[in-house]
C-alpha positions as CSV (number, residue, x, y, z in Angstrom):
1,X,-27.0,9.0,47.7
2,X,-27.7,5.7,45.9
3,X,-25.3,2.8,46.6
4,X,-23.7,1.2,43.5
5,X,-26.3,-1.9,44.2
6,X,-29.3,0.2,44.3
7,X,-28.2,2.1,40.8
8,X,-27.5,-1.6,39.4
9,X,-30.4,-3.0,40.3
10,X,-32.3,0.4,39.0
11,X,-31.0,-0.1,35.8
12,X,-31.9,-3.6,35.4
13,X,-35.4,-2.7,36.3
14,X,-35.6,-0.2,33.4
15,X,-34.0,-3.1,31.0
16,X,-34.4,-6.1,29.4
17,X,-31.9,-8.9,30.3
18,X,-31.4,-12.0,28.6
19,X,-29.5,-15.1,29.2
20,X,-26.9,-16.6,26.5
21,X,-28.8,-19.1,25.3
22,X,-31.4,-16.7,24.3
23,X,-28.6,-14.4,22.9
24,X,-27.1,-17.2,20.7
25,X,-30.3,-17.7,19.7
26,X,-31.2,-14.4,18.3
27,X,-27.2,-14.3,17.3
28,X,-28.3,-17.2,15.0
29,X,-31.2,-15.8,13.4
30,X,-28.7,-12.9,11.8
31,X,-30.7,-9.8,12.7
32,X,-29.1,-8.4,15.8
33,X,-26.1,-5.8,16.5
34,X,-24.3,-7.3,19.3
35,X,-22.0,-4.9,21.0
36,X,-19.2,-5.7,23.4
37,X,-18.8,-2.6,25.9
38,X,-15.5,-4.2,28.1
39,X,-11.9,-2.6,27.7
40,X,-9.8,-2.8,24.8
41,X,-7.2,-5.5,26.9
42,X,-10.4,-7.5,27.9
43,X,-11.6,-7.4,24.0
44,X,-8.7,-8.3,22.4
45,X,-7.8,-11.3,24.7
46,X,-11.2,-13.3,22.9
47,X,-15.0,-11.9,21.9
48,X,-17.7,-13.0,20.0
49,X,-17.6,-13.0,16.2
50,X,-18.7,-10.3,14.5
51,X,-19.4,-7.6,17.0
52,X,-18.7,-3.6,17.1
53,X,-16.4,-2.7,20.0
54,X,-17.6,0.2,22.3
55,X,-16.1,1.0,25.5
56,X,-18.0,1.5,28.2
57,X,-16.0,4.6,28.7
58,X,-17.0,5.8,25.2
59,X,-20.7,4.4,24.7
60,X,-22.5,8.3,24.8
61,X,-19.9,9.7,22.4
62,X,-19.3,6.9,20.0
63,X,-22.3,4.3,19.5
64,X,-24.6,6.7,17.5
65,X,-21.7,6.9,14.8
66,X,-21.6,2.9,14.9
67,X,-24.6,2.0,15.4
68,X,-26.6,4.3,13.3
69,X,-30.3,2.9,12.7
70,X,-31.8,3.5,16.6
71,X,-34.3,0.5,15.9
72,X,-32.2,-2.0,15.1
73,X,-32.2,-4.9,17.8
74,X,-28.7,-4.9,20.1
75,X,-27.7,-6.9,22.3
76,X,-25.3,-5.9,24.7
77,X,-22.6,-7.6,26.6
78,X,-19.5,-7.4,28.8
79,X,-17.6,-9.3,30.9
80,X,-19.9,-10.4,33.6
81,X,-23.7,-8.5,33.1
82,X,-22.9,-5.3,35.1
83,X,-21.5,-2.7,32.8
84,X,-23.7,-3.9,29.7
85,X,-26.8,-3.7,32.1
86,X,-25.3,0.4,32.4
87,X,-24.7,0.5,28.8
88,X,-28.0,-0.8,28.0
89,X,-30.0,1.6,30.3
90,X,-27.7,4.6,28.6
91,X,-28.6,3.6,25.2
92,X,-32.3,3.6,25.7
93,X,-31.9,7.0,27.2
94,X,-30.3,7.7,23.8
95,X,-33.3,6.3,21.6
96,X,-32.4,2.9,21.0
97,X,-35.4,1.3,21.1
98,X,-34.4,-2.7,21.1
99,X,-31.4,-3.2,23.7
100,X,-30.6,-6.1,25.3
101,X,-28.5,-7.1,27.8
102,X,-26.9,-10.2,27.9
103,X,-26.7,-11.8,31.4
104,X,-23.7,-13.7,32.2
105,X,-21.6,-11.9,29.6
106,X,-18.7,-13.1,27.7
107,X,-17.4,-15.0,30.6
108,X,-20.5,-17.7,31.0
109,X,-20.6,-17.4,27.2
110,X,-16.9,-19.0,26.9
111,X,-17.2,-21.1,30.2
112,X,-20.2,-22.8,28.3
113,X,-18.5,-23.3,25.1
114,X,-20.1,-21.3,22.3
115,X,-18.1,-20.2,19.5
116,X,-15.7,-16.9,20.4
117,X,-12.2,-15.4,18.5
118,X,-9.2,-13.6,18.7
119,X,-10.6,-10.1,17.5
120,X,-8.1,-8.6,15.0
121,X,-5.6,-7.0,16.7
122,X,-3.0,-3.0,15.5
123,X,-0.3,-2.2,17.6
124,X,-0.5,1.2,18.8
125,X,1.6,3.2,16.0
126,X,-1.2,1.6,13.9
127,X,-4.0,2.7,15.7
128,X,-2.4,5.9,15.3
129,X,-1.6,5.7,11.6
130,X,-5.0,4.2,10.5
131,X,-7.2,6.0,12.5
132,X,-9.1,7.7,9.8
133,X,-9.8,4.0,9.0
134,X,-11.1,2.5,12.3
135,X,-13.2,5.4,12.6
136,X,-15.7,4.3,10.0
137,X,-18.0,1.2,11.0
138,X,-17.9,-0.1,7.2
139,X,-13.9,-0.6,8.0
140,X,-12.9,-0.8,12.0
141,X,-10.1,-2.2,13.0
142,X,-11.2,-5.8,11.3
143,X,-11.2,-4.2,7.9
144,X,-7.8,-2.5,8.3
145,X,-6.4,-5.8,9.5
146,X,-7.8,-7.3,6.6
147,X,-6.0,-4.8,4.3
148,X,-2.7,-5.7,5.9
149,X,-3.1,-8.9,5.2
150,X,-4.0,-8.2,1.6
151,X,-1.9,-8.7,-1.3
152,X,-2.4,-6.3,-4.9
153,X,-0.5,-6.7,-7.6
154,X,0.3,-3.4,-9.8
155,X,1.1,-3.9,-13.4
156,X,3.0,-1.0,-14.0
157,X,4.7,1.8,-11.9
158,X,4.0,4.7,-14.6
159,X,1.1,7.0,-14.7
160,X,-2.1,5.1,-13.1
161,X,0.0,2.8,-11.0
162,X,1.7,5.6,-9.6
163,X,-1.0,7.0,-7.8
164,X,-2.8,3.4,-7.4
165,X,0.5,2.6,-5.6
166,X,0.6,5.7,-3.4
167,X,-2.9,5.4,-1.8
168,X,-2.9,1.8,-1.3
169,X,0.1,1.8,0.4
170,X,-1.5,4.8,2.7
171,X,-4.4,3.1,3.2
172,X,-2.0,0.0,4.3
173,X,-2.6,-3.0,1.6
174,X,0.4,-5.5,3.6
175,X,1.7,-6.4,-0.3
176,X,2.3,-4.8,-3.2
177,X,3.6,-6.3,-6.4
178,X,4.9,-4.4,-8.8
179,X,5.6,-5.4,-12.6
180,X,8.1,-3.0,-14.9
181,X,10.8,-2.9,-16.6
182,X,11.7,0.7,-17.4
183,X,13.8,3.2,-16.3
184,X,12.8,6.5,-14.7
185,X,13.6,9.3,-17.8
186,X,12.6,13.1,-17.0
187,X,9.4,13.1,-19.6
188,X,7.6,10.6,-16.8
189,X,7.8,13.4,-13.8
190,X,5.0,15.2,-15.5
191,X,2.5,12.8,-14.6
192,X,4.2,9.3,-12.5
193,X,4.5,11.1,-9.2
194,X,6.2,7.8,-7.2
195,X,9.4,9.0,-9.2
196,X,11.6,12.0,-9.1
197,X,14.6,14.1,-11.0
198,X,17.1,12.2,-8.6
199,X,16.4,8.7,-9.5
200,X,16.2,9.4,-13.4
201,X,18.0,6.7,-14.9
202,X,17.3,4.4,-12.2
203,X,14.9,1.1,-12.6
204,X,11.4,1.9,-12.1
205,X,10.3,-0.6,-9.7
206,X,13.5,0.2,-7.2
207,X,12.2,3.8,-7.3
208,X,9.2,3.2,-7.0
209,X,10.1,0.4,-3.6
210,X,12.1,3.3,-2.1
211,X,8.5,5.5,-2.4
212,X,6.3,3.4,-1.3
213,X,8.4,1.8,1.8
214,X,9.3,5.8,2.7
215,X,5.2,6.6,2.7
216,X,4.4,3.3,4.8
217,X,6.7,0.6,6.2
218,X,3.7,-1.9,7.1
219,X,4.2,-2.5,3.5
220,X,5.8,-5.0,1.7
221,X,6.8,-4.1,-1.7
222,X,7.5,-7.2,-4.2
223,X,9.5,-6.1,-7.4
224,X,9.1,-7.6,-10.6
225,X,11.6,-6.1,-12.9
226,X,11.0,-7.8,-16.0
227,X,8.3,-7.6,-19.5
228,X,5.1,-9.7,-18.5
229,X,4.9,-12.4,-20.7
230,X,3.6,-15.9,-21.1
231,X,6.4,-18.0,-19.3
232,X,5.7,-15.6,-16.4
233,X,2.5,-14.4,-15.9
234,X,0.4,-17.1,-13.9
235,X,4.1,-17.5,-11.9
236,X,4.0,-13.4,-11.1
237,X,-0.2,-13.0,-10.4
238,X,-0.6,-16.5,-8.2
239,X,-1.5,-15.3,-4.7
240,X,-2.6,-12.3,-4.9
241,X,-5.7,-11.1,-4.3
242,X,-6.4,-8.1,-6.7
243,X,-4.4,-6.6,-9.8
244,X,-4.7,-2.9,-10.7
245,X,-4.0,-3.1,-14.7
246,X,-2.3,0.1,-15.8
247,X,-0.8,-1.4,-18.6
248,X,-0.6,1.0,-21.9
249,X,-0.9,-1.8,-24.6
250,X,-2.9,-4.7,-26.0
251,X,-1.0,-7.7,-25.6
252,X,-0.5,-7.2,-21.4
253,X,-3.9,-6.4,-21.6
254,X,-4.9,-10.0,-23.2
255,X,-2.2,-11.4,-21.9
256,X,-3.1,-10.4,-18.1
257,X,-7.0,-11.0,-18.6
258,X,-6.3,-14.8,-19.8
259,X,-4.2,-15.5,-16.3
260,X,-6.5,-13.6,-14.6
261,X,-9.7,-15.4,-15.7
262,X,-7.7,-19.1,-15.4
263,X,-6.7,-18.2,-11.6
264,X,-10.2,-16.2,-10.9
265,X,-8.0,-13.1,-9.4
266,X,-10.4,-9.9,-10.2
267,X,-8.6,-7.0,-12.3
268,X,-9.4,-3.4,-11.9
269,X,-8.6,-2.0,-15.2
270,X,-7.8,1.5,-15.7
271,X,-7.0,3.4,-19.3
272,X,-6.5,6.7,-20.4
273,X,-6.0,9.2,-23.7
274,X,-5.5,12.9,-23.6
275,X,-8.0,14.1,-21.5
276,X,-10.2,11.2,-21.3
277,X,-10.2,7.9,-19.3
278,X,-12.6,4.8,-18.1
279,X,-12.0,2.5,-15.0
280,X,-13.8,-1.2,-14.9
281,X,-13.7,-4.0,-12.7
282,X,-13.3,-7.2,-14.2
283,X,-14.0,-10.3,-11.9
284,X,-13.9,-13.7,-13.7
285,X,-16.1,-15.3,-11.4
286,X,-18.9,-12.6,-10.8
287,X,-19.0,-10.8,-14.0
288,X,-17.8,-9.8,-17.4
289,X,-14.3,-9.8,-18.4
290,X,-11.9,-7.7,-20.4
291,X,-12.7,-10.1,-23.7
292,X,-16.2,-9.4,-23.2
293,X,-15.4,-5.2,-23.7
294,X,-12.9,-6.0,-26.1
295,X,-13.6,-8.7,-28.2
296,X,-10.4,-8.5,-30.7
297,X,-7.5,-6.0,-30.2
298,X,-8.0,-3.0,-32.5
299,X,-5.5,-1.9,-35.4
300,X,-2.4,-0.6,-33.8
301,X,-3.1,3.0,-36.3
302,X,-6.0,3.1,-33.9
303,X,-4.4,2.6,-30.6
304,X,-1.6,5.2,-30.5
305,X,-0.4,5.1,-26.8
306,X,0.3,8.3,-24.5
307,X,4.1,8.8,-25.5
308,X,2.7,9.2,-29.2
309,X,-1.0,11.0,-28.7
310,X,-0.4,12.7,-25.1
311,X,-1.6,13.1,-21.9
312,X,-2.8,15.7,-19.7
313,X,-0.8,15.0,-16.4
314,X,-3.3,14.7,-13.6
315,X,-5.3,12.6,-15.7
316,X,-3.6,9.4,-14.5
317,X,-3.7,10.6,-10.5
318,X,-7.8,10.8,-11.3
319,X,-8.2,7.5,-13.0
320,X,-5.1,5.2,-11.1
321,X,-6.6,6.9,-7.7
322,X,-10.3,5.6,-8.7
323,X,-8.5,2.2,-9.4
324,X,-6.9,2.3,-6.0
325,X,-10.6,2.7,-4.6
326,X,-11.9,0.2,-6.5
327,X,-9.4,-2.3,-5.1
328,X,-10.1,-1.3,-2.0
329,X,-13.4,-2.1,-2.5
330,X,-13.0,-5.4,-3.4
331,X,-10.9,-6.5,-0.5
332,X,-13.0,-4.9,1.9
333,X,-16.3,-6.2,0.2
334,X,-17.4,-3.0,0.9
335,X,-20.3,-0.8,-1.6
336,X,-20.9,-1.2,-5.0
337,X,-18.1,-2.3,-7.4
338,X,-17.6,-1.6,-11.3
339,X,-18.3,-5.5,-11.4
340,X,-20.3,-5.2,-14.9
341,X,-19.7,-1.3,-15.6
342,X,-17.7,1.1,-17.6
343,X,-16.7,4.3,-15.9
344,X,-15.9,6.8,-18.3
345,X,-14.3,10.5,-17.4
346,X,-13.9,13.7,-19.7
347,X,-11.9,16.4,-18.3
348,X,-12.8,18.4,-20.8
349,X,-16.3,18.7,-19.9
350,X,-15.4,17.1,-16.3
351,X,-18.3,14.8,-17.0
352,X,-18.3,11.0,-15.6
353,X,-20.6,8.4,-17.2
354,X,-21.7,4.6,-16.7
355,X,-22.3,2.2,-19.3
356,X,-23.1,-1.5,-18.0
357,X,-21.0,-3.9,-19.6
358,X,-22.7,-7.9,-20.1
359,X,-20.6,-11.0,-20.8
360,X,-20.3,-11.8,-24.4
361,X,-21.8,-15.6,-25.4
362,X,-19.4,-15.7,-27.5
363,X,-16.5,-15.2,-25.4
364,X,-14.6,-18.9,-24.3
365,X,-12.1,-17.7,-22.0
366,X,-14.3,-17.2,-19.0
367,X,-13.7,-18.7,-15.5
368,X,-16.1,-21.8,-16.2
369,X,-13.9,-22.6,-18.9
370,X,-10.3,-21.9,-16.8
371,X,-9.2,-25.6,-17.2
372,X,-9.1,-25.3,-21.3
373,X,-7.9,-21.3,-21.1
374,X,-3.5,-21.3,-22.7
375,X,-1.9,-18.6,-21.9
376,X,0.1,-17.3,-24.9
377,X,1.9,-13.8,-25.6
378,X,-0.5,-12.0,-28.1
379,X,2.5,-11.9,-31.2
380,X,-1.0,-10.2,-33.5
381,X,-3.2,-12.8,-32.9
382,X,-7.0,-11.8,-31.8
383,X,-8.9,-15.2,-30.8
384,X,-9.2,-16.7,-27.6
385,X,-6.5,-19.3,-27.1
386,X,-8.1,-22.6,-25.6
387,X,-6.4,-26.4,-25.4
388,X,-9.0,-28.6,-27.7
């Protein structure tokens, strides 16, 4: 029988300790994994930035899921050298080929002044609801934290915010704004699933508050029950960090992409016809904007919207539930946006196509040129508007 001494000072003979200067060092250079392997109470009372949590408890069953590439470097801490020295020896065992273990451990680290934080922080019944989240390593508990602190604006509670609405509200966005000012009528339960036949007649955005709060009550649901227009749009979007566009005509569309390119607030713009529909990203300070796709409005004979051409119902739910993504996405700075592409869907054929979209030279309301950029309702006018 080994005595807990002799199995301590086995492992550190079979690993490689280092002291926090060294760490810091190699923390610097931006090509390390540092893992903290202390309790959750010890972890959320202060760590160092940027690092994957892993109880010591739960290092064999979790860290291959978390830290997936064997050969990255890691360096492993906890509070005073002992349990990382275990963790360390564990994850060589494992295949990890570059583990270190950080001497010390966060206690010198703090006690000599180098830069720690607060580590975000969900209350049990969160850990609980968001699970699914913290799970993946692209998300965590930072991320999800992150999301409830967002703030997304929907324009429109009808058939792609509907389903927008719905999943980032699941997936626990703190704010949601939502502009209408329409009533619920029976013809929108076909395909705007945050109403139902009891609130027909009632204002959309209250139905679609009563939804939304019933689905998740981290949320805070921000009503705007009135037209977008010119004296209020820059008012309405200011603060928010994202706005899902499922607008169904030209002039919100200008009118939104001219306050969102003046206040550099990236729209994910969703549309849809029949059995067709296309989802973009448009950022104003990263790529092209909805001017650049759509130069001038089109004839309104060439624009008939869904009440007069139709819809197939679970059209919307596809194309307001890629929106939702997308937004996601973009607060989470996580993959590959639509920054710069055109995502097009035919249900018909159930095909999905890209088509990359450039800025347009021509175009003058862009984010460089915010300070010039008025804001005016659209009244059947095509050109930019810009203060000379």
């Amino acid at each position: 029988m080994s005595s807990f001494r002799e199995l301590l000072a086995d492992a550190k003979a079979k690993i490689t300790e280092i002291d926090t200067q060294t760490a810091a060092d190699k923390i610097a250079s931006g090509r390390v994994v540092v893992l903290d392997v202390r309790e959750p109470d010890e972890f959320e009372q202060g760590a160092l930035p940027a690092v994957v949590h892993i109880p010591r408890g739960h290092l064999e069953a979790q860290v291959e899921s978390k830290i997936v590439d064997k050969s990255s470097p890691v360096i492993v801490y906890c509070a005073g050298g002992v349990r990382s020295a275990f963790a360390a020896k564990t994850m060589q065992e494992l295949g990890y080929s570059q583990v270190l273990s950080m001497g010390g451990g966060f206690g010198k680290w703090k006690d000599e002044g180098r830069p720690w934080s607060t580590p975000a922080i969900l209350s049990p019944e969160q850990r609980n609801r968001y699970q699914r989240h913290v799970l993946l390593p692209e998300v965590g508990v930072e991320g999800q934290a992150k999301l409830l602190a967002s703030k997304v604006l929907l324009l429109g509670a009808g058939g792609l915010g509907s389903p927008a609405a719905m999943y980032l509200a699941a997936a626990g966005v703190g704010t949601l704004g939502i502009v209408d000012m329409d009533v619920v009528d029976a013809s929108n339960l076909q395909r705007q699933i945050l109403h139902n036949l009891d609130r027909v007649g009632d204002r959309k955005v209250d139905s679609a508050k009563k939804t939304l709060t019933m689905l998740n009550p981290d949320v805070n649901v921000v009503t705007y029950d009135t037209r977008l227009s010119a004296e209020n749009v820059v008012e309405i979007i200011s603060g928010y960090d994202v706005i899902v566009d499922g607008a169904d005509n030209f002039p919100s569309r200008y009118l939104l992409n001219d306050a969102s390119v003046k206040l550099g607030i990236p729209v994910v713009h969703g549309s849809i016809f029949r059995f067709e529909g296309m989802v973009s990203v448009f950022h104003p300070k990263l790529g092209p904007t909805y001017r650049d796709m759509v130069p001038v409005p089109p004839p309104a004979e060439l624009a008939p919207s869904c009440a007069e051409a139709g819809v197939l119902g679970v059209l919307p739910g596809i194309v307001g539930s890629i929106q939702a993504l997308e937004a996601l996405k973009l607060l989470l700075e996580l993959g590959d946006s639509l920054i710069g592409r055109i995502l097009t869907i035919d249900t018909t054929e159930m095909s999905f196509r890209t088509f990359n979209l450039k800025r347009d030279p021509q175009n003058a309301v862009t984010f460089d040129n915010r300070e010039k950029i008025q804001v005016r309702d659209l009244d059947g006018a095509c050109a930019p508007w810009l203060s000379k």
